[in-house]
C-alpha positions in Angstrom: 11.0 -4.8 14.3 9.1 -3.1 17.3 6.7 -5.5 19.6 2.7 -4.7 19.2 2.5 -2.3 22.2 1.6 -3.1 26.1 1.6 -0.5 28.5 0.2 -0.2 32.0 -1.4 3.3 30.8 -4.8 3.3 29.0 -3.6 3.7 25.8 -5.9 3.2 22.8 -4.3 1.2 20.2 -4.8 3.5 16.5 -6.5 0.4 15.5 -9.5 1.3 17.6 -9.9 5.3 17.3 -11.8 6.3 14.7 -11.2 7.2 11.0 -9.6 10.9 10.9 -7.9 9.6 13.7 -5.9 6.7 12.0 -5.4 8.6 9.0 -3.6 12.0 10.6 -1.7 9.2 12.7 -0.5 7.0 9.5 -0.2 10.4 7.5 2.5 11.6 10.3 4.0 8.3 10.5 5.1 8.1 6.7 5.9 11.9 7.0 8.2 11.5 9.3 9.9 8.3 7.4 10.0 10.5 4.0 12.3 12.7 6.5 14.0 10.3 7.4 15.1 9.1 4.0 15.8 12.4 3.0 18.1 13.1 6.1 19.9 10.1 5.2 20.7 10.8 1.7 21.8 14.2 2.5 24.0 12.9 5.2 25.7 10.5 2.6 25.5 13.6 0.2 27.4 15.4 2.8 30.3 12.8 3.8 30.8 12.4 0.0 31.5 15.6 -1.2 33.4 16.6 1.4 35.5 13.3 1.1 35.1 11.9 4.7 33.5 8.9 3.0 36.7 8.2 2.1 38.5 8.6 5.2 35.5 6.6 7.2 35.4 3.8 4.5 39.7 3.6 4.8 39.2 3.4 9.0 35.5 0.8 8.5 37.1 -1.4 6.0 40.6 -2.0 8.0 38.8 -4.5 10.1 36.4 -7.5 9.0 33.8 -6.2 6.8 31.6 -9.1 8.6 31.5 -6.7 11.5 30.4 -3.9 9.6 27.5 -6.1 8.6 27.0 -7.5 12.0 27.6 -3.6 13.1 24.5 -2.5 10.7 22.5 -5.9 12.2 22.9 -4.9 15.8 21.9 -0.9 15.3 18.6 -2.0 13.9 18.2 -4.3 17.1 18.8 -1.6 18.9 16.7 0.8 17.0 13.6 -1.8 17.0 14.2 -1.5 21.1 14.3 1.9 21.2 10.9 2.3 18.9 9.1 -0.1 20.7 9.7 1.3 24.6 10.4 5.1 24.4 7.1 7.0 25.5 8.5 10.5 25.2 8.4 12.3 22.2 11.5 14.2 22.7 13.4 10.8 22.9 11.9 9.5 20.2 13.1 12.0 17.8 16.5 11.9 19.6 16.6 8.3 18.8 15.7 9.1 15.5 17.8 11.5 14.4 20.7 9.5 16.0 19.7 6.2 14.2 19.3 8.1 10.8 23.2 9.6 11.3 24.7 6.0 12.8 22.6 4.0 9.6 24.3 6.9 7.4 28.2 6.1 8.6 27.2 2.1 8.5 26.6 2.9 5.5 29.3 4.6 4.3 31.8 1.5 3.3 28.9 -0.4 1.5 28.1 2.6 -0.1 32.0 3.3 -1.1 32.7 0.2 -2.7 29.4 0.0 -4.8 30.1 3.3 -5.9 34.1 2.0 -7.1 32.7 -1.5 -8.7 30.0 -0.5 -10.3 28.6 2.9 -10.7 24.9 3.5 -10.7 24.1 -0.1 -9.0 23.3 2.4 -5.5 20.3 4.2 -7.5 18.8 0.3 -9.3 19.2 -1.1 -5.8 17.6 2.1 -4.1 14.9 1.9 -6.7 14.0 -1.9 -6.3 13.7 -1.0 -2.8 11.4 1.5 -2.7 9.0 -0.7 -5.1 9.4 -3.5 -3.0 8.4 -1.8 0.2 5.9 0.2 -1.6 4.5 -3.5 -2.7 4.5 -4.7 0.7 2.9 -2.5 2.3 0.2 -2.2 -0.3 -0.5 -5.6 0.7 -0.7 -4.5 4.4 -3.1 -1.9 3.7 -5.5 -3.3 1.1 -5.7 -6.9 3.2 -5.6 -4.8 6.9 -4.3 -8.2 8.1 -2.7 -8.2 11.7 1.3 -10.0 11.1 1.8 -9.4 14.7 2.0 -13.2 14.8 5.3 -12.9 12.8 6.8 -11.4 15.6 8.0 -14.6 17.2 9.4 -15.7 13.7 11.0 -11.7 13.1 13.2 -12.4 16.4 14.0 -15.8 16.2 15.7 -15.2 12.6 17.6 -12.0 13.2 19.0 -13.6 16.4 20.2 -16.7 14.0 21.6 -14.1 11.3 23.8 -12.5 14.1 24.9 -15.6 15.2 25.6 -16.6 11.5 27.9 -13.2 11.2 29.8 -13.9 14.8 30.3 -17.6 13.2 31.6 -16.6 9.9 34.0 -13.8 11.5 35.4 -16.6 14.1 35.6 -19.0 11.9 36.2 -17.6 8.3 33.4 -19.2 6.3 31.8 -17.3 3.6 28.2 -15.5 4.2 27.0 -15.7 0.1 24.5 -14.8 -2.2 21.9 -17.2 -0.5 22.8 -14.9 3.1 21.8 -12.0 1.2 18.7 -13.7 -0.5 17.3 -14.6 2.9 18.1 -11.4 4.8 16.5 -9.4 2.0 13.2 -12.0 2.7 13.7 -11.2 6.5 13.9 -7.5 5.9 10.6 -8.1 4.1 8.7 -9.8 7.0 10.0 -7.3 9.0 8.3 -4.4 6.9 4.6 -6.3 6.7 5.2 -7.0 10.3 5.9 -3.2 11.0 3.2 -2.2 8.8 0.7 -4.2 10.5 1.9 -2.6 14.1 1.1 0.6 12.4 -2.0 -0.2 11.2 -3.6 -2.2 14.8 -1.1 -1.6 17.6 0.8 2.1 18.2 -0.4 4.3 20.5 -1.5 7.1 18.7 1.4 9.5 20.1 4.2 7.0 18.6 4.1 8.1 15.2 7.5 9.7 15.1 8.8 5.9 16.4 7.0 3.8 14.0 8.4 5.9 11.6 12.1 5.4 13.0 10.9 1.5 12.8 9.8 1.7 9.6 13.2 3.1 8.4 14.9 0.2 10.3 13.2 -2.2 8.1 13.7 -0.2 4.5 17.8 0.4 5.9 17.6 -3.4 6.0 16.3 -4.4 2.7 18.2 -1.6 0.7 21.5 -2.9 2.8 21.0 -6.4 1.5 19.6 -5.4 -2.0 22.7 -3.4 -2.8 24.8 -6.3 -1.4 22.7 -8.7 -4.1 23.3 -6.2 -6.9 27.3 -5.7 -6.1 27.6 -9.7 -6.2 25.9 -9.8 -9.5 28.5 -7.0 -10.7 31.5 -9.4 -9.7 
C-alpha cells in the first residue's frame, strides 16, 4: 500500500496529464503486473519440479508457521515502502524482481501444504482472486473515485494485524477463520486504495512501481484466500 505521491520535484501527478498520456501509463502499469504474475508462477513452477519446494517447505515449516505469515506481512510492508519512495527506474525493477522471487519462496510452504490437503484448492483460490481484484478495480475505474483517504485506515490495520501475529506467536492463541476473513477485506482496501493511486497520484515514470504495489495487494488477497479455502478443506 504505497502513499499518494509528494516530491520536492515538479512532478505532474497521471491524474492531470492528458488522455493518451494516462492510458500508455495505466497500459504499462498492468503490463508490468501481468509480468509479474507470470514470473511468480514460473518461479513456483521452477522450485516444484525441481523439488526444492520440498526442501524450503521442510526448512520454513520447522519454525512457527505464524512467522511465515508475519514473514509474508512484513515483505509487503516493505514492498509498499519501496514502491512508494524509489525514483529510479533501475531500482524499481530491482525491487521488483526481488519482491516477485522473496513472495515466491513465502510462498512456498503455503503453497506445499495446499497442494498435500487438498489438490486443486491453489487454482479455485487463484481464480476467486483474480475475479475479485478484477471486481475491485472495475469499481475504481468506472466510479474514478480518489480512496487516498483510506490510506490512514490501510496503515493503521496492517500495523494491528502484525501485532496480532507477534501476539499469537508469544502467546499461542489461535489466528482463525475470522483473521483470514478480515485480512482478505484488508487486502481488498488495499487494492481500491492502490487502484485509486494509479488512477490520480503516480508520477507518470512510476509505472513499473505501481505495478510492483499492485502485486503486493493481489499476493495479499490470494495469500489469505487460499488460507480460507484450506480451512474449509479441514
Amino acid at each position: 500500500m504505497s502513499q499518494p505521491f509528494q516530491d520536492s520535484r515538479m512532478v505532474v501527478p497521471v491524474g492531470q496529464l492528458t488522455t493518451a498520456a494516462r492510458a500508455q501509463f495505466i497500459g504499462r502499469t498492468y503490463n508490468h503486473l501481468m509480468a509479474s504474475i507470470v514470473a511468480f508462477t514460473l518461479v513456483e513452477y521452477f522450485l516444484f519440479t525441481t523439488g526444492l519446494a520440498e526442501q524450503i517447505a521442510a526448512v520454513m515449516l520447522q519454525g512457527s508457521w505464524l512467522l511465515v505469515l508475519g514473514a509474508f506481512v512484513v515483505v509487503s510492508w516493505f514492498a509498499s515502502r519501496v514502491a512508494s519512495t524509489s525514483e529510479s527506474l533501475t531500482s524499481q525493477y530491482l525491487a521488483l524482481g526481488g519482491f516477485v522471487v522473496a513472495e515466491a519462496i513465502i510462498f512456498v510452504p503455503m503453497l506445499y501444504l495446499a497442494n498435500q490437503m487438498a489438490p486443486g484448492v491453489i487454482t479455485s483460490a487463484a481464480l476467486v482472486t483474480l475475479l475479485g481484484f478484477g471486481g475491485l478495480t472495475a469499481i475504481a475505474f468506472t466510479t474514478r473515485k480518489d480512496f487516498s483517504f483510506l490510506g490512514g485506515l490501510l496503515r493503521w490495520a496492517f500495523v494491528v494485524a502484525i501485532v496480532a501475529i507477534i501476539g499469537s506467536v508469544l502467546f499461542g492463541f489461535e489466528l482463525g477463520t475470522w483473521f483470514s476473513v478480515a485480512m482478505v477485506g484488508l487486502a481488498g482496501a488495499a487494492i481500491l486504495y492502490d487502484t485509486s493511486n494509479v488512477l490520480h497520484h503516480y508520477p507518470e515514470d512510476r509505472y513499473v512501481a505501481a505495478s510492483l504495489q499492485l502485486f503486493a495487494s493481489v499476493a495479499l488477497m490470494f495469500w489469505y484466500v487460499l488460507r480460507l479455502f484450506m480451512a474449509s478443506r479441514d
